[in-house]
N, C-alpha and C positions, 0 to 999 in steps of 0.2 A: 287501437284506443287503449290509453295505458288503464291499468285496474286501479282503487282506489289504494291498495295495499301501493302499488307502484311510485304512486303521487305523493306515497305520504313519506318513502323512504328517500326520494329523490330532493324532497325538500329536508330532511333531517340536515341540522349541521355538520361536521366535521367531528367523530369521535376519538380520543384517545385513544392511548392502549389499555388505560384501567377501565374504560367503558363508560368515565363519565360525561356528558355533552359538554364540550365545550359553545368559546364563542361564537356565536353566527359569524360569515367574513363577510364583511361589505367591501363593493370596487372602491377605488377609491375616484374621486370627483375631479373630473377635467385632463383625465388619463386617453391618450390617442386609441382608437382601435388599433386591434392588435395586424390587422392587413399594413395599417399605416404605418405602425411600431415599426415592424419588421421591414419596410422598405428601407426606413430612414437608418437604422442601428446597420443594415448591409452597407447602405453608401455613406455612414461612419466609420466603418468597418470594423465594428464592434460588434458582429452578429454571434460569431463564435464565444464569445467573452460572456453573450448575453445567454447562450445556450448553456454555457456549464454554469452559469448562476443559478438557471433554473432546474441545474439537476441538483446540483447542491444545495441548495433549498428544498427540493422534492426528498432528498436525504438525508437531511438533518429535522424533516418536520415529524412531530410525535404522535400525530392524529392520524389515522384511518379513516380515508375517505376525501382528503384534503382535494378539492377540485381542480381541475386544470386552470381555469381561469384566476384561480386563488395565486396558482404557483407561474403563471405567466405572469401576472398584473405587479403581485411584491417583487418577482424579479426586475421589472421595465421600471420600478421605483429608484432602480440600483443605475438606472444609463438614463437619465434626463437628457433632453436634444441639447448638442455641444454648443449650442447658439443662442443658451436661454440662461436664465439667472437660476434656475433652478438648482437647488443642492440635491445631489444623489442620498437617498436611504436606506440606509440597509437595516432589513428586518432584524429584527431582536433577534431571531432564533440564530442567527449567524456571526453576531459579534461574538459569542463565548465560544472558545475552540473547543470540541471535544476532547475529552479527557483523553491521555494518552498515556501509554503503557509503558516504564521507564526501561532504555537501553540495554541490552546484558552488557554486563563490563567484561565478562569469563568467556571464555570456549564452551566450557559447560554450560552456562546459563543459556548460551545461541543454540546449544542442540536440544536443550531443555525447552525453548520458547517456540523453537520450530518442528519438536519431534522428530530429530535425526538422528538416526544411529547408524551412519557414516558419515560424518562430519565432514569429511576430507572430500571426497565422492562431491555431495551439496553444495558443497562449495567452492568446488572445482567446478561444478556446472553453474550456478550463480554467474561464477566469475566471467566464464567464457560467454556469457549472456547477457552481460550487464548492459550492453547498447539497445537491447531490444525491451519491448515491452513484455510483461508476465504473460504463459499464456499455457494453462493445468495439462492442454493435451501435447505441449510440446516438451514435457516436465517427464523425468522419468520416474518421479517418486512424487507425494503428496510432500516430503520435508523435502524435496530439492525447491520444488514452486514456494512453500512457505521462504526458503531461504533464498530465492531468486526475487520473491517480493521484497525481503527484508533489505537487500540490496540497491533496488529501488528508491526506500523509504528512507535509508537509511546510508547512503552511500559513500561516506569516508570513513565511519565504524565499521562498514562491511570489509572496508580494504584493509583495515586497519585488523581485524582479524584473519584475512588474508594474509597478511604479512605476519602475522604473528604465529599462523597454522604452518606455513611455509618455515620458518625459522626452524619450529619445534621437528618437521621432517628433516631438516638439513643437517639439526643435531644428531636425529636417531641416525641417519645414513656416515656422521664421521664416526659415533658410538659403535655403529655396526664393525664398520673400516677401522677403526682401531681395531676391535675384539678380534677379527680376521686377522690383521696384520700381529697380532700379539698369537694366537696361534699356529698362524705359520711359524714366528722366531721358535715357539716352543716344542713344537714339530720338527722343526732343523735340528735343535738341539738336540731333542733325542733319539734322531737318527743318528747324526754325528757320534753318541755314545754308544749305540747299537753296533755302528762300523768300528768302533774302536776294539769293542766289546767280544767281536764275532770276526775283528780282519785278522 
């Protein structure tokens, strides 16, 4: 038998994060049970489509406490039966895209956004990664995963610095290969002077 503290929490609306009540939800009126839903959106084959609505809605909602039936029902708003005159709805909270954090244009700014301090390293593993999904225990650094996500998200900028990171080693390795090759002539040289010097 639930206590009366129990009954009275379970009836509370849906709160915010600043703590203040919001709206009560009401279902809404002439919506299939949810056994029914879910037959019908499988042999639409729209089940999987309907599953990440409802997490996506379960993650973009701002209230604690938001009920399962809240976040099934606005989701099945979103897949009316393909047989009916019904227009799909999508909830308010998901037309506005989440704000999103602009690009790095730099090398610097992508070790700065991902806290890497091997750059080359993180993004040498990104790269060889890029088929597969993120996943932190398969990551050998916390900035490799950030920059294996970023790749993800992000995936012609990421090559696009790829190629760009890859450039800047192929300069230092001819920079190097000259400096070598200019000390070897300089070396020869003054051997040559030595043997002249001392034959």
């Amino acid at each position: 038998m639930k206590t009366e503290k129990q009954q009275t929490e379970q009836g509370k609306p849906a709160t915010p994060s600043d703590g203040k009540p919001s709206e009560p939800w009401v279902k809404p009126e002439g919506v299939e049970m949810k056994a029914v839903a879910c037959r019908r959106l499988q042999k639409e084959g729209r089940y999987e489509d309907f599953l990440r609505a409802k997490r996506e809605y379960h993650a973009a909602h701002p209230y604690r406490g938001v009920t399962k039936d809240q976040i099934f029902y606005e989701a099945l708003l979103m897949f009316p039966p393909l047989d009916s005159d019904i227009e799909p709805v999508v909830p308010e909270i998901l037309k506005t895209p989440p704000p999103q954090e602009p690009e790095p244009e730099t090398l610097d700014e992508l070790a700065e956004n991902t806290g890497s301090s091997d750059i080359e390293e993180d993004i040498e593993c990104a790269y060889d990664n890029m088929g597969r999904k993120p996943k932190p225990s398969e990551a050998p650094s916390q900035s490799a995963y950030a920059m294996w996500e970023f790749s993800q998200e992000a995936r012609v900028k990421f090559i696009e610095f790829a190629i760009a990171l890859n450039k800047q080693k192929q300069a230092r390795k001819a920079e190097h290969k000259a400096m070598s090759d200019d000390q070897r002539r300089q070396f020869a040289v003054l051997t040559a002077l030595d043997n002249e010097l001392t034959g």
